[in-house]
N, C-alpha and C positions, 0 to 999 in steps of 0.2 A: 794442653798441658803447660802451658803460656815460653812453649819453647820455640826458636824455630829445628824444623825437620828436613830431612833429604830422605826420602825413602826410595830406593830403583829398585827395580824389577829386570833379574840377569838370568842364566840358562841356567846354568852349572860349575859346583865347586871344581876348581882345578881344571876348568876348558880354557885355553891359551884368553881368548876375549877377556870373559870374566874373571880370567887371573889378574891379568892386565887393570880392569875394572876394581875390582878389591884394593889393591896396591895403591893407584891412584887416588883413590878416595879415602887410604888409611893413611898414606903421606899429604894429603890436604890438613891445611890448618882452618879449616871449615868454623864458622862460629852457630853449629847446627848439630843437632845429632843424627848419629847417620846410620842408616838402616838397610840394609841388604836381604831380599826376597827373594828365593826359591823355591823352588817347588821341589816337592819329599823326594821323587826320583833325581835329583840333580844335588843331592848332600854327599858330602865327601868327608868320612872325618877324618877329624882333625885342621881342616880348611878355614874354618872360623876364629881356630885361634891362633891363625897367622896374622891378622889382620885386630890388634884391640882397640884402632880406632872406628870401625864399626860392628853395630850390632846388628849379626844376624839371622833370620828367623824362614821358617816353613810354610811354605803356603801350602797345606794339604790339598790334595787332589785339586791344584790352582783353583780353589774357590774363589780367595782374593783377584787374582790375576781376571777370572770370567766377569765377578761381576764389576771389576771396575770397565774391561774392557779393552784391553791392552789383546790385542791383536797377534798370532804368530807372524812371523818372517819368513822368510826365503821358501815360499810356494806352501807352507803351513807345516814346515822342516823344524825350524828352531821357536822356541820362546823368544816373545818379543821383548827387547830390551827397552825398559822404559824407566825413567827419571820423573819425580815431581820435588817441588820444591815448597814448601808452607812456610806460611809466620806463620808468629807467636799464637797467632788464634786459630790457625787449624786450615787457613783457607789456602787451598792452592795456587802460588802465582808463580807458577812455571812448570810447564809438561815438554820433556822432551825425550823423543824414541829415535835412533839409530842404531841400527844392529852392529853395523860394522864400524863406531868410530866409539869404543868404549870409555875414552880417557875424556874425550870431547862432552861426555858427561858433567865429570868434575867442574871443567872449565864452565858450561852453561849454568849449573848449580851455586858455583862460587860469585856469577854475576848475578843470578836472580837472587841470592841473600845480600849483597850489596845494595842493590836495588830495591832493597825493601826500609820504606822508613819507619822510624818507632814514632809515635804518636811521642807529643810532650807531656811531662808531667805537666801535674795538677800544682799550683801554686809557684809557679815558675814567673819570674815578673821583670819588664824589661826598665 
């Protein structure tokens, strides 16, 4: 979409974690747009639109969640919590999964979009 993206993968709307998670990532001044995944049992309404600096979305019967591959936690208890981070062009340069350090997300996300260089214009001359 020549944007770049944050898309995680959390449990549930309004679980202490993923409250914490939401918050974090809606008070980030992120230069990415940012996306929040859940799956249809873990929707709480009204939970989405506490948070209008990200968008987020249903993963039905975690289709997305299986076949990317994201793993459950704590003995096969919880959804696993996972972060990716994309350039402009879609390619993932940053995967990071902690169940238990939600905010440590933002943090890892905000380095790997730093870390990511924009190629130079075309007619640029020194």
């Amino acid at each position: 979409s020549g944007k770049k993206a944050v898309v995680y993968f959390y449990g549930a709307d309004g679980a202490p974690s993923c409250t914490k998670q939401a918050k974090a990532f809606d008070a980030a001044s992120l230069d990415a747009t940012v996306v929040g995944v859940r799956s249809d049992e873990g929707v709480k309404e009204g939970f989405s639109d506490e948070y209008g600096g990200v968008k987020f979305v249903v993963d039905e019967g975690n289709e997305v969640r299986e076949e990317v591959g994201i793993a459950k936690d704590l003995f096969g208890f919880l959804p696993g919590r996972e972060t990716y981070v994309l350039d402009k062009s879609g390619t993932v340069v940053e995967v990071f999964n902690d169940q238990f350090a939600p905010e440590k997300h933002v943090a890892v996300a905000e380095a790997a979009l730093e870390s990511i260089v924009e190629p130079m214009k075309a007619g640029f001359k020194l």
